[in-house]
N, CA, C and O atoms as a MOPAC input file, in Angstrom:
PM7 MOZYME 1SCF
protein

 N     83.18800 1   127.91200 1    99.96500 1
 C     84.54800 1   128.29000 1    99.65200 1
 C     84.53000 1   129.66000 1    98.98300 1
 O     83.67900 1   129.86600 1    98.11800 1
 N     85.47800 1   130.69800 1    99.34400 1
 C     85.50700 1   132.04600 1    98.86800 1
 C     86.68800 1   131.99100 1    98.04800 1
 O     87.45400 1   131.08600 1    98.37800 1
 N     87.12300 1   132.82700 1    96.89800 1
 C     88.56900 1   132.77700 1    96.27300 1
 C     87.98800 1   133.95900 1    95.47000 1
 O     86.86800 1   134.20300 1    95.02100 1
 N     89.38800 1   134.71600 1    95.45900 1
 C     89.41300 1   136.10100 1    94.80400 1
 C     90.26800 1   135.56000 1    93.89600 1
 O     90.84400 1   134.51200 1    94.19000 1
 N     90.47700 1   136.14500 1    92.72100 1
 C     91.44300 1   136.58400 1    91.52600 1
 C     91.83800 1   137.57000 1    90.92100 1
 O     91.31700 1   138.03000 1    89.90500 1
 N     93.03800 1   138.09500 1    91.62600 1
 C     93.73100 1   139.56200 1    91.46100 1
 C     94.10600 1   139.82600 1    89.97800 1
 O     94.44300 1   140.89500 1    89.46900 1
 N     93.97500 1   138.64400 1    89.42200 1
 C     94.54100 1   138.65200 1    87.97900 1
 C     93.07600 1   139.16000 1    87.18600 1
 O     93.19300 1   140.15800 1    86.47500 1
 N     92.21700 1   138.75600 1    87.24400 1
 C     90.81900 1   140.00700 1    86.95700 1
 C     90.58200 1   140.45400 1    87.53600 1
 O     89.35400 1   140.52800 1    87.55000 1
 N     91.16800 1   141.13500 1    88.48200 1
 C     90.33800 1   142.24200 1    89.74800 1
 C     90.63600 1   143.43300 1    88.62900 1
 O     91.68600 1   143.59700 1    88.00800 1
 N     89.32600 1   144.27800 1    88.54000 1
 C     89.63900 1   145.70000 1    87.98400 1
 C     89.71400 1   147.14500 1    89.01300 1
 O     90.05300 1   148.30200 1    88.76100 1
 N     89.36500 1   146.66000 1    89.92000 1
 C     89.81400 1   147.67900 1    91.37200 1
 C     88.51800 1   148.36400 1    91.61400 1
 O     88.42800 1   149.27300 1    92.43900 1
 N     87.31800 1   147.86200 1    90.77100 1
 C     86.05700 1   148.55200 1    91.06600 1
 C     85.45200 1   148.44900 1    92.85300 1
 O     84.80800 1   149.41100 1    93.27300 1
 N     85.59200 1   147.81400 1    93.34900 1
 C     85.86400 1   148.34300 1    95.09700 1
 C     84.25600 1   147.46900 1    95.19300 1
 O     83.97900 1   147.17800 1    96.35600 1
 N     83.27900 1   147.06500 1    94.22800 1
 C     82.16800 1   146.77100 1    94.78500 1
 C     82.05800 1   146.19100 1    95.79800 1
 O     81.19000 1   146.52900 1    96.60300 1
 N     83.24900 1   144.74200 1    96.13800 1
 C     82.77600 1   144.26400 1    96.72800 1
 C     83.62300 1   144.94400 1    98.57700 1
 O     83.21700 1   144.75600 1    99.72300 1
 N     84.43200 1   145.45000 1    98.24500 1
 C     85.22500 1   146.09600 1    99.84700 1
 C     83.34500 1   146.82500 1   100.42500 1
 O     82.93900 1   146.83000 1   101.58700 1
 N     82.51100 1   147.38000 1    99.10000 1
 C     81.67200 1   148.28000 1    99.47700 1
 C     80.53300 1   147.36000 1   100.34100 1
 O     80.21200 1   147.55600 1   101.51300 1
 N     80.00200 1   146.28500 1    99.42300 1
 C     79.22500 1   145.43800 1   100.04700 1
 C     79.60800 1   144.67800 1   101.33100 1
 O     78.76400 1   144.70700 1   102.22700 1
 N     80.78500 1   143.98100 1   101.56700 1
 C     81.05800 1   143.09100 1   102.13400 1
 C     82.36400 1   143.69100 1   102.73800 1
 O     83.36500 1   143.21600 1   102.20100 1
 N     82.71300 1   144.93900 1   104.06300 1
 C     84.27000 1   145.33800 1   104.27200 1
 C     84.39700 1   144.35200 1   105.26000 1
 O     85.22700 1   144.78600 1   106.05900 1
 N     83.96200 1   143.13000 1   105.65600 1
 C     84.10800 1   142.89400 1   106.73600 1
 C     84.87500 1   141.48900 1   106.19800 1
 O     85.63400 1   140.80400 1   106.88300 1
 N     84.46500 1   141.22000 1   104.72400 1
 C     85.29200 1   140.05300 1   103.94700 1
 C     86.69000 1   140.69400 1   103.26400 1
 O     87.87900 1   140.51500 1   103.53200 1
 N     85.96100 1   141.57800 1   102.19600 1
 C     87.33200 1   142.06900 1   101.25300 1
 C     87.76700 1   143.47300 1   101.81300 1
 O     87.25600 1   144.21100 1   102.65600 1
 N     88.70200 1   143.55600 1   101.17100 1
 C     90.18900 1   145.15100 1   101.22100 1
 C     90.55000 1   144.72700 1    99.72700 1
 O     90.52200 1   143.72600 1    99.01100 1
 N     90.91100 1   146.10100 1    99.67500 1
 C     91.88800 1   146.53100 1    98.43300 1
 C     93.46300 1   146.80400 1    99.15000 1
 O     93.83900 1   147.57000 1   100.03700 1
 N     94.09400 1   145.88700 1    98.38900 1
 C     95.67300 1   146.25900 1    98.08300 1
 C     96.33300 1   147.36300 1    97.74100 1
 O     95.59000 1   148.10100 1    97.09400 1
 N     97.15000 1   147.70000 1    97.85600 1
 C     98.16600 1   148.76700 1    97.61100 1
 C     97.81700 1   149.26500 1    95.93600 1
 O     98.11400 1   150.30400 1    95.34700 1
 N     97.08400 1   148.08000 1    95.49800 1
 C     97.22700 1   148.47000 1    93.76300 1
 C     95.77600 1   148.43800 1    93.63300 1
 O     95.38400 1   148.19500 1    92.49100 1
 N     94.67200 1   148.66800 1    94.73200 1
 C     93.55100 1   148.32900 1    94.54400 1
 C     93.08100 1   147.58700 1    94.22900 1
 O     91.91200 1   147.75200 1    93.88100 1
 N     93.57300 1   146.53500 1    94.16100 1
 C     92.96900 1   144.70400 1    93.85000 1
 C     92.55900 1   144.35400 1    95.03600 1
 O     92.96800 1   144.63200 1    96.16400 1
 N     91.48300 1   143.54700 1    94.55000 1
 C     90.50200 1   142.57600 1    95.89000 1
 C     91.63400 1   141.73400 1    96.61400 1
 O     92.37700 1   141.04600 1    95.91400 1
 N     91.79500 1   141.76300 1    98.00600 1
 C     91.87400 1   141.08400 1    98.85100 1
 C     91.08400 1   140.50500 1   100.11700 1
 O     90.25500 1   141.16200 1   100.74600 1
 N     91.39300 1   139.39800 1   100.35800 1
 C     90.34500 1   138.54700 1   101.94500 1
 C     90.93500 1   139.38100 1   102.74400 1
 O     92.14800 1   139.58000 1   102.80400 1
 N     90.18400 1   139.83800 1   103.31400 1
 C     90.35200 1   139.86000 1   104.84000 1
 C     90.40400 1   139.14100 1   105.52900 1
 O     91.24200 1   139.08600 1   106.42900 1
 N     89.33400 1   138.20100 1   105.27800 1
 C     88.44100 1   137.20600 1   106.09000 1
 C     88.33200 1   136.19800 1   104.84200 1
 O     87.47700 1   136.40300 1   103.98000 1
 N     89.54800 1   134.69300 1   104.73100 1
 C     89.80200 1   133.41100 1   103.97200 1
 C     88.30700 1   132.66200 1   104.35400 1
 O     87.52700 1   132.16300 1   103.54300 1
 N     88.17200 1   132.72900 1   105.64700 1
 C     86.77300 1   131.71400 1   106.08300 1
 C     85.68600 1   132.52100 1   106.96100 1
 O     85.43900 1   132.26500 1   108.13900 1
 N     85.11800 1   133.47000 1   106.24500 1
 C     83.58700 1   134.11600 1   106.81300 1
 C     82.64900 1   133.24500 1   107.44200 1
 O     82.49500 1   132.12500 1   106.95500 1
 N     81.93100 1   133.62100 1   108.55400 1
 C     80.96800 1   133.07000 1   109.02500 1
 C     79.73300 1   132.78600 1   108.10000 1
 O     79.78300 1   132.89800 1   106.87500 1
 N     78.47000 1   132.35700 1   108.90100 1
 C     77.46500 1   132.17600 1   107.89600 1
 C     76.78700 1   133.60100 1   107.69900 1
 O     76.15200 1   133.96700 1   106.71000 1
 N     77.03600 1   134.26800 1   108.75900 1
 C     76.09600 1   135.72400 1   109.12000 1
 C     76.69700 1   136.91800 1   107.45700 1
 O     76.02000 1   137.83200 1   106.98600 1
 N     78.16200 1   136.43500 1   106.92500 1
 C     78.10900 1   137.09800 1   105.95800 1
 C     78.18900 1   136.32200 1   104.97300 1
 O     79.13200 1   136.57900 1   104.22500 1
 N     77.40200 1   135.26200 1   104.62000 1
 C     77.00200 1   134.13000 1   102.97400 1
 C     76.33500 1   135.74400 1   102.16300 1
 O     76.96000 1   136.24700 1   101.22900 1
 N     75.26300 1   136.26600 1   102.60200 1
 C     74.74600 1   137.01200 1   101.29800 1
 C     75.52500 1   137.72900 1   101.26900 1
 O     76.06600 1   137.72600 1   100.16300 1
 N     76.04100 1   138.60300 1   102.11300 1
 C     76.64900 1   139.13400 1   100.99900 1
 C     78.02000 1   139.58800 1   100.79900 1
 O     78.56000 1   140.69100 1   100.88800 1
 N     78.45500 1   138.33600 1   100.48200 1
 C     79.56100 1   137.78900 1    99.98100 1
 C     78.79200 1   137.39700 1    98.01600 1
 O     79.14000 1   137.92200 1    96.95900 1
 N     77.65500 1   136.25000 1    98.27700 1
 C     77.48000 1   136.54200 1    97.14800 1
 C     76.69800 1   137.58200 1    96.37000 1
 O     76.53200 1   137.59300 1    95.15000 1
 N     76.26000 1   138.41700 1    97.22000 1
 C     75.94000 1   139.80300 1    96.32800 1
 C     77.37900 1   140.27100 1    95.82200 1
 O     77.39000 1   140.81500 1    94.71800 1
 N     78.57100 1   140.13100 1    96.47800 1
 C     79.48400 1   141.12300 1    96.13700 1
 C     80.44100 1   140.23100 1    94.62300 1
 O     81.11100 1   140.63300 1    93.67200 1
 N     80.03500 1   139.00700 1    95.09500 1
 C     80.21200 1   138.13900 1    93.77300 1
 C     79.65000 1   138.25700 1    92.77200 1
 O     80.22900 1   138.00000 1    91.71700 1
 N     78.12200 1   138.75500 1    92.80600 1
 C     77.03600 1   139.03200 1    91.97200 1
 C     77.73300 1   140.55600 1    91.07400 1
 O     77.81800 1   140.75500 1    89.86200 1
 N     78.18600 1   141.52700 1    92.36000 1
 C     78.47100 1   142.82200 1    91.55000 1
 C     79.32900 1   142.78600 1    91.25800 1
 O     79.49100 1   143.84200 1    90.64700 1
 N     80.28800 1   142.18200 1    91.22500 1
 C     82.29100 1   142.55400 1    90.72700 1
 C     81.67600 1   142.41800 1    89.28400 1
 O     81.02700 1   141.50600 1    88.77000 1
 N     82.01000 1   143.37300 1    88.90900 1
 C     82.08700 1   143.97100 1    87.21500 1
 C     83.10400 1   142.77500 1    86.67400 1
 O     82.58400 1   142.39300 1    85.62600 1
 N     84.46500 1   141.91400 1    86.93500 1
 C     85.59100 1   141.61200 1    86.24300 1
 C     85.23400 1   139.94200 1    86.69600 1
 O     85.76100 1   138.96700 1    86.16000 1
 N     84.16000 1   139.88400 1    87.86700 1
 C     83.74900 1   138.44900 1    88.17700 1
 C     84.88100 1   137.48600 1    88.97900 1
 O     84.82500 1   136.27700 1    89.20600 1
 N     85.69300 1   138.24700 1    89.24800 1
 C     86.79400 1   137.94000 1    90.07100 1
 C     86.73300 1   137.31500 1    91.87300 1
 O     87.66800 1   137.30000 1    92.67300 1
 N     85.87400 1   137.03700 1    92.00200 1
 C     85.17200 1   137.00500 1    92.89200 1
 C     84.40400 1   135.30800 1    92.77700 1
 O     83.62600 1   135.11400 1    91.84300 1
 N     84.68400 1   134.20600 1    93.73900 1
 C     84.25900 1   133.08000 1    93.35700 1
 C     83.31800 1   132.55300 1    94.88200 1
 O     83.82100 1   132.08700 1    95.90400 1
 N     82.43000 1   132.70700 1    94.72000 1
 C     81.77800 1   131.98000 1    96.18000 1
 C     80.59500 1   130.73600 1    95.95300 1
 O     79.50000 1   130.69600 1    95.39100 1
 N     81.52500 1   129.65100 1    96.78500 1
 C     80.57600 1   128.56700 1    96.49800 1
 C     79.90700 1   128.02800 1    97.63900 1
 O     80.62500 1   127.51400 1    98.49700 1
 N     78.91800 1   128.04200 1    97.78000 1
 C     78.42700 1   127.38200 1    98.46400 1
 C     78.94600 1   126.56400 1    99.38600 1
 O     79.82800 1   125.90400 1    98.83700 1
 N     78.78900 1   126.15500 1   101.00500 1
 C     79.45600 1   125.10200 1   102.02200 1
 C     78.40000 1   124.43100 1   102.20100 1
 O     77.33200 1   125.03000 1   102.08100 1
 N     78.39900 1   123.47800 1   102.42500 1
 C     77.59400 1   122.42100 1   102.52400 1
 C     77.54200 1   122.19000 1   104.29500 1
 O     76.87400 1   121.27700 1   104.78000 1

């Protein structure tokens, strides 16, 4: 499961940088999905980009 939170997004872009094929920035530069349900081909790094968000806004859990 992936879930962003615009309410700590600080607009640091890490993860649009790691992962553009998951997140975008908004009009106000807050994290948005692109992509609600990513394949498996982008799991890392999704959680690298979870790993780098400075504000931790960024939630990826594991699918079973």
């Amino acid at each position: 499961m992936l879930t962003v939170d615009t309410d700590r997004c600080v607009g640091a872009g890490q993860c649009v940088r790691t992962a553009p094929a998951v997140f975008d920035q908004d009009e106000d530069g807050l994290v948005a999905l692109r992509d609600p349900a990513p394949g498996p081909e982008q799991q890392a790094d999704i959680r690298l980009a979870a790993a780098l968000c400075p504000s931790g806004a960024i939630t990826a859990t594991p699918q079973h």
